[in-house]
DRENVO-801654 format. One line per 5 residues: their letters; for each residue y, z, x of C-alpha. Coordinates in steps of 0.001 Angstrom, whole numbers. Example, Ala and Ser with C-alpha at 12.3 -4.5 7.8 and 13.67 -1.06 7.14 Angstrom:
<rs>
as = -4500:7800:12300 ~ -1060:7140:13670 .
</rs>
This chain:
<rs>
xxxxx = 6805:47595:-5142 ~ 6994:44050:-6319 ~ 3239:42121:-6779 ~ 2050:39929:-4248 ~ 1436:36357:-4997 .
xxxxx = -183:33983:-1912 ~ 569:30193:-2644 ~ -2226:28092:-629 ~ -1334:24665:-225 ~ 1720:25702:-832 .
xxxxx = 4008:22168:-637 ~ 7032:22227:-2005 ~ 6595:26255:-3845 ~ 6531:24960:-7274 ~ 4326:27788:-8010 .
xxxxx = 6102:30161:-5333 ~ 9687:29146:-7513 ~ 8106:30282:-10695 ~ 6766:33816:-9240 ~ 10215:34440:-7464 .
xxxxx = 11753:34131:-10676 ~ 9391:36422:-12474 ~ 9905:39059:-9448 ~ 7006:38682:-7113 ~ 6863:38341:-3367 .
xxxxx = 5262:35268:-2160 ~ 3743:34100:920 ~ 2585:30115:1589 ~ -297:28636:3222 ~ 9:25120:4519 .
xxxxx = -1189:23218:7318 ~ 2696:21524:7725 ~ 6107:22432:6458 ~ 6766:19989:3837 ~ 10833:19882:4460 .
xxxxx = 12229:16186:3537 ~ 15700:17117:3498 ~ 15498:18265:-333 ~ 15557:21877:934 ~ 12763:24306:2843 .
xxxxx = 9979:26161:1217 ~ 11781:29070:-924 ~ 9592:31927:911 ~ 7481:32955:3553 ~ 5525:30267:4624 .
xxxxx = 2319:30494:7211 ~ 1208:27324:8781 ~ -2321:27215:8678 ~ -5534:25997:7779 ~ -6667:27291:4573 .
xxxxx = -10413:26878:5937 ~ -9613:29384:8474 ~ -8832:32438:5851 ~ -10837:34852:4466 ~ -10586:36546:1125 .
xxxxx = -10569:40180:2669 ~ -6823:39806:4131 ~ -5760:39650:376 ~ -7346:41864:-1398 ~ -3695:44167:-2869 .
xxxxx = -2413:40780:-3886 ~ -1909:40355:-7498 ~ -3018:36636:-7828 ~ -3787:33398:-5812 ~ -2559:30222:-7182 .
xxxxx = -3544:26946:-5040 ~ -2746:23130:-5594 ~ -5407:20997:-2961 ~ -4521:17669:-1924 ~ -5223:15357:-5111 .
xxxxx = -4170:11974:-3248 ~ -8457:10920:-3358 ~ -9139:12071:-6632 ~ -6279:9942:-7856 ~ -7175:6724:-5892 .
xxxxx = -10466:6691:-7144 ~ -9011:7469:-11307 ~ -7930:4538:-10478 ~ -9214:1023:-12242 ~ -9579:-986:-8498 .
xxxxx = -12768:-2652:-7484 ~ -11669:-553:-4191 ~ -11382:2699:-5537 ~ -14406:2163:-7188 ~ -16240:1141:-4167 .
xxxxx = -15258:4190:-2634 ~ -16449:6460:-5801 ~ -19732:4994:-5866 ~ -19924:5677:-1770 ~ -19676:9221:-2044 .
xxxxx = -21771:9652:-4928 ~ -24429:8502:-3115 ~ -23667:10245:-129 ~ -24004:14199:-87 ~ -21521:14277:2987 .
xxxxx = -18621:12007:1706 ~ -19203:14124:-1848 ~ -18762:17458:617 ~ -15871:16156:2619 ~ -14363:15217:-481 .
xxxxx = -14040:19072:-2137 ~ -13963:20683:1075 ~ -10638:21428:441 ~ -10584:22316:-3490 ~ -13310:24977:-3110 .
xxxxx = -11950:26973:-123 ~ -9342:28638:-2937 ~ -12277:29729:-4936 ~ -14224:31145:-1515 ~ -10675:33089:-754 .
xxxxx = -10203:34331:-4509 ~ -14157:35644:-4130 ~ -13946:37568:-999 ~ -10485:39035:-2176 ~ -11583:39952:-5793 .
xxxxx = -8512:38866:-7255 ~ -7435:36461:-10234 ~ -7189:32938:-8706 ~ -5471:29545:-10516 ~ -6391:26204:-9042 .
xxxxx = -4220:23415:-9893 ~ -4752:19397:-9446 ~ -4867:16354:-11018 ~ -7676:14549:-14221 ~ -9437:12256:-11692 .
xxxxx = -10917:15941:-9618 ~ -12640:16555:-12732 ~ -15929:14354:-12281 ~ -16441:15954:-8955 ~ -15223:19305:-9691 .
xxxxx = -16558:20140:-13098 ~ -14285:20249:-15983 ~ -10393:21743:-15928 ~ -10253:25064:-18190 ~ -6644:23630:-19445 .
xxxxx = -4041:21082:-18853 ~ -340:20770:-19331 ~ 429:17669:-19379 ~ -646:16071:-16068 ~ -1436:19270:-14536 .
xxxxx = -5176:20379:-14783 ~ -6193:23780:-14140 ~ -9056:25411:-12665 ~ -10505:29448:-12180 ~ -8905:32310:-14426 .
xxxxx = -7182:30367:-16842 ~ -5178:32989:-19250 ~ -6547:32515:-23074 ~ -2285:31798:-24065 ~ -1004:28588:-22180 .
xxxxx = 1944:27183:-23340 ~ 2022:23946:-25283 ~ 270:20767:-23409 ~ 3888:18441:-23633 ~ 4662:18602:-19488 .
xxxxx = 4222:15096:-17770 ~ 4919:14661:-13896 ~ 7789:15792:-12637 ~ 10763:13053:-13188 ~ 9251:10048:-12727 .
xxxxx = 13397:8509:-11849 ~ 12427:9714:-8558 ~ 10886:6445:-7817 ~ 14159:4689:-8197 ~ 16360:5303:-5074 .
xxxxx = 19520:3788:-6826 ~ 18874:-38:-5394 ~ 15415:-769:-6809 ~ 11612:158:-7304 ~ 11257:2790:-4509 .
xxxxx = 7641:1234:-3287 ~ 9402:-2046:-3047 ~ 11575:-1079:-461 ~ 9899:1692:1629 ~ 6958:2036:3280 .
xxxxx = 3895:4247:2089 ~ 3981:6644:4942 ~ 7667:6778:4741 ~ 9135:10018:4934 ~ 11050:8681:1612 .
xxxxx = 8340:7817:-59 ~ 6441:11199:871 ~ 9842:12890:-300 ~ 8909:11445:-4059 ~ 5463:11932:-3683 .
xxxxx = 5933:15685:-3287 ~ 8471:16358:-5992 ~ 6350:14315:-8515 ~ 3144:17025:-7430 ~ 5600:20042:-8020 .
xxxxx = 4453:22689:-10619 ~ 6926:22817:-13381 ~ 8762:25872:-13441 ~ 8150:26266:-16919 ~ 4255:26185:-15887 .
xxxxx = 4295:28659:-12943 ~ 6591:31143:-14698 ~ 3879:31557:-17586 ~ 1374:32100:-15013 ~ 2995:34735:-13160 .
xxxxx = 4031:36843:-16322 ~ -5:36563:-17335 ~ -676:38147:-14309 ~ 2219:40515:-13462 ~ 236:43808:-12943 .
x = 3159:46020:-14228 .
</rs>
């Protein structure tokens, strides 16, 4: 039998790529297909709302790995009297602070009722409302059951020439909703293969 790896917030399957290639099974959670013409998600993909899972449907998997929308935490990294304005509006708001990890924690609620390993990937700016990463490599901060042997912290995000479409500066000439733009957007968030192929050997059961 090959192990059993379930991909929540699945995207793109830069994690699912990596455990292919180190022999596991996958299945993906996602609330939408993410498909913009640079091919479809490499395995079985479920659409649907993480928030509506429970842990006890996994429980013979070998691992859960699990990459939350970031696009918040980011915005408010960021060094703009607006993204600041927003920070400081959910600070002092226990609501807007819930809202905001609603998302991030339901991987660690899954992993709990399941009893299995879990890896939670996003980006630096989660950290002051999530507590601190166990590890990074390069622009990829990790969360949960963080193997003790990661390999060396030299990644950055994927190929940043994917905000050139051959005629200029990408956000100069589409539209931030585009499905273009979302295209990049995607492939920049993708787990390096490098990244999800360690992971998967740490926890390969046999």
């Amino acid at each position: 039998m090959r192990p059993l790896c379930i991909d929540l917030f699945c995207g793109l399957g830069g994690w699912t790529e990596g455990f292919l290639a180190e022999g596991y099974d996958v299945i993906g959670f996602d609330i939408e297909r993410h498909d913009y013409g640079t091919g479809s998600y490499p395995a079985q993909l479920v659409l649907q709302d993480v928030r509506t899972l429970h842990g006890a449907q996994f429980k013979d998997v070998a691992v859960i790995v699990a990459s939350p929308p970031c696009q918040k935490y980011s915005y408010m990294a960021m060094p703009w009297s607006r993204a600041k304005a927003m920070a400081a509006e959910i600070r002092d708001d226990f609501w807007k602070w819930y809202a905001l990890n609603e998302l991030f924690v339901q991987p660690f609620r899954i992993a709990k009722e399941a009893g299995v390993p879990l890896i939670v990937e996003n980006v630096r700016g989660a950290e002051p409302w999530t507590g601190p990463a166990r590890w990074h490599y390069g622009s990829f901060y990790l969360w949960g059951d963080v193997p003790a042997l990661m390999p060396p912290n030299k990644a950055i995000k994927n190929s940043r020439n994917w905000w050139s479409d051959g005629a200029g500066n990408l956000s100069a000439t589409t539209g931030s909703k585009s499905l273009k733009r979302r295209a990049v957007s995607a492939q920049i968030a993708k787990i390096p293969l490098p990244l999800a192929r360690h992971i998967a050997r740490c926890f390969k059961p046999y």
